[in-house]
C-alpha positions, -999 to +999 in steps of 0.1 A: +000+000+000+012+034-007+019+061+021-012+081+007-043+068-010-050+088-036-091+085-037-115+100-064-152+104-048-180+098-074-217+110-064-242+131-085-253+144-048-227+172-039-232+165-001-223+136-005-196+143-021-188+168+005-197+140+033-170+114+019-145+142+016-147+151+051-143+118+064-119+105+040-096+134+045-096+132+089-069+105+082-031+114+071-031+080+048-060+094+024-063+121+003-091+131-017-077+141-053-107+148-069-146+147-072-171+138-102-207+141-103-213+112-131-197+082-147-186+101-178-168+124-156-151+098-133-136+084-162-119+113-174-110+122-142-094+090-134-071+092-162-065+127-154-053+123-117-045+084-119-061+075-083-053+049-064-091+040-056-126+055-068-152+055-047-187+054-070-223+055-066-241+033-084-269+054-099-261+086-117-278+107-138-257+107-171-236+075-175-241+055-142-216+041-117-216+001-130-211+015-168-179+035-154-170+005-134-166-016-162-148+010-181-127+018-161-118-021-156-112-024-194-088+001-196-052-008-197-043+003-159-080-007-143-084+013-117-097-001-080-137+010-078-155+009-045-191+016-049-212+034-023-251+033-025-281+032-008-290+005-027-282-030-007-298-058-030-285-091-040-289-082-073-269-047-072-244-061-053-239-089-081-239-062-108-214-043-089-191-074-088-193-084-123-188-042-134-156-051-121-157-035-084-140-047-055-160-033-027-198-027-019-203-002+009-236+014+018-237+052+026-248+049+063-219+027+067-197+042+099-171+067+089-141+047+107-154+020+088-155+038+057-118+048+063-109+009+069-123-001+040-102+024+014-073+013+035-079-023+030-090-020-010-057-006-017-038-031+000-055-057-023-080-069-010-118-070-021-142-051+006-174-075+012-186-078+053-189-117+057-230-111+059-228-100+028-204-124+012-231-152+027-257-135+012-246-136-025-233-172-020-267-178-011-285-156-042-257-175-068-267-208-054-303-200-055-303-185-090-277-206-108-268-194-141-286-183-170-290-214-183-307-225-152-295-234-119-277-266-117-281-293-088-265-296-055-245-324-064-236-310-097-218-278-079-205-296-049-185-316-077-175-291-094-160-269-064-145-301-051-127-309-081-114-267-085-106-270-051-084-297-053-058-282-070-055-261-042-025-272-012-032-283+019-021-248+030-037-228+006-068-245+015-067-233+042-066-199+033-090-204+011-115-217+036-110-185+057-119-163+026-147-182+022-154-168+064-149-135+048-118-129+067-092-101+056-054-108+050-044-092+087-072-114+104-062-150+079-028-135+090-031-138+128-054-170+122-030-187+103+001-177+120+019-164+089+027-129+077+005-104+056+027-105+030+026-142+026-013-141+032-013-121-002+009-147-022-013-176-011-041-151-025-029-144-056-019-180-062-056-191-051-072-169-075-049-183-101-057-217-095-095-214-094-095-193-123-113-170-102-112-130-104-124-121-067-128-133-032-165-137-033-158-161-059-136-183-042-156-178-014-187-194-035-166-226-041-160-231-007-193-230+004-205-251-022-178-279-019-196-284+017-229-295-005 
């Protein structure tokens, strides 16, 4: 993580905007670089002042937060996106994820908590509260795929078989990101440090072909059956 997160604030409210800034900037690791009231605008100010985070609302007038998301993610230096909303459904949430963000935080969230959660975004990790991760694991299992959901036994085999190509160890760590644990608490779980909590990450995620936590936290769950 860098000594300052550079954040950009996103919100077509201007209090809000105001809000986030306030709290964001009460801590000597953040600073606010910039603001933009719509998706079109975040763009161009992201590759204007290159921050280390964004921090979006969902819906916008003008090009919304999920379009800029996955903009922004298709670009050649993606850029971490956060999204903040007052919107707390499964299905938001799952459009958030697949738009390409790596957090989901609601705006009555606490401010210290808001702060934690920039913090722990630019140190690599996604931002999903273990309610929440259990929620969508619930909605994908429910749901399924377009093509209809399959059975119980037909995803139980197929996350036993991903999961197998995982180590004992990184098993481990997997099953703790399926608790919705962050690196420092896998760290102090697990009894190794931080920094090899993210290479047994990054290596999980390659192995399961997977391109978030949530996702390997969905295999987890259903390899239990």
């Amino acid at each position: 993580m860098a000594d300052v997160i550079r954040v950009l604030i996103v919100d077509d409210d201007p209090l809000v905007r105001v809000g986030l800034s306030l709290v964001l900037s009460a801590s000597d690791d953040i600073e606010v670089v910039g603001e933009a009231s719509d998706g079109a605008q975040a763009i161009e100010a992201t590759g204007r002042l290159k921050p280390d985070l964004v921090l979006m609302d969902i819906r916008m007038s003008g090009m919304d937060g999920l379009s800029a998301a996955e903009a922004l993610q298709a670009s050649e230096s993606p850029t971490a996106v956060v999204v903040i909303t007052t919107f707390d459904t499964d299905e938001h949430i799952l459009r958030a994820l697949r738009a390409g963000a790596v957090g989901f935080l609601l705006k009555d969230t606490p401010p210290l908590e808001i702060i934690e959660s920039v913090r722990r975004v630019a140190a690599g990790e996604s931002m999903l509260s273990p309610p929440v991760i259990a929620r969508l694991i619930d909605h994908v299992v429910r749901t399924g795929t377009d093509a209809g959901p399959p059975s119980a036994d037909d995803r139980a085999s197929r996350a036993r078989t991903a999961l197998a190509r995982l180590t004992d160890r990184e098993r481990e760590v997997a099953d703790a990101i399926g608790e919705g644990r962050s690196n420092a608490e896998i760290s102090a779980t697990l009894y190794m440090s931080v920094t090899t909590v993210k290479a047994y990450v990054s290596r999980i995620l390659a192995k399961l072909r997977c391109t978030n936590r949530v996702q390997v936290a969905i295999l987890v769950y259903e390899a239990k059956g």
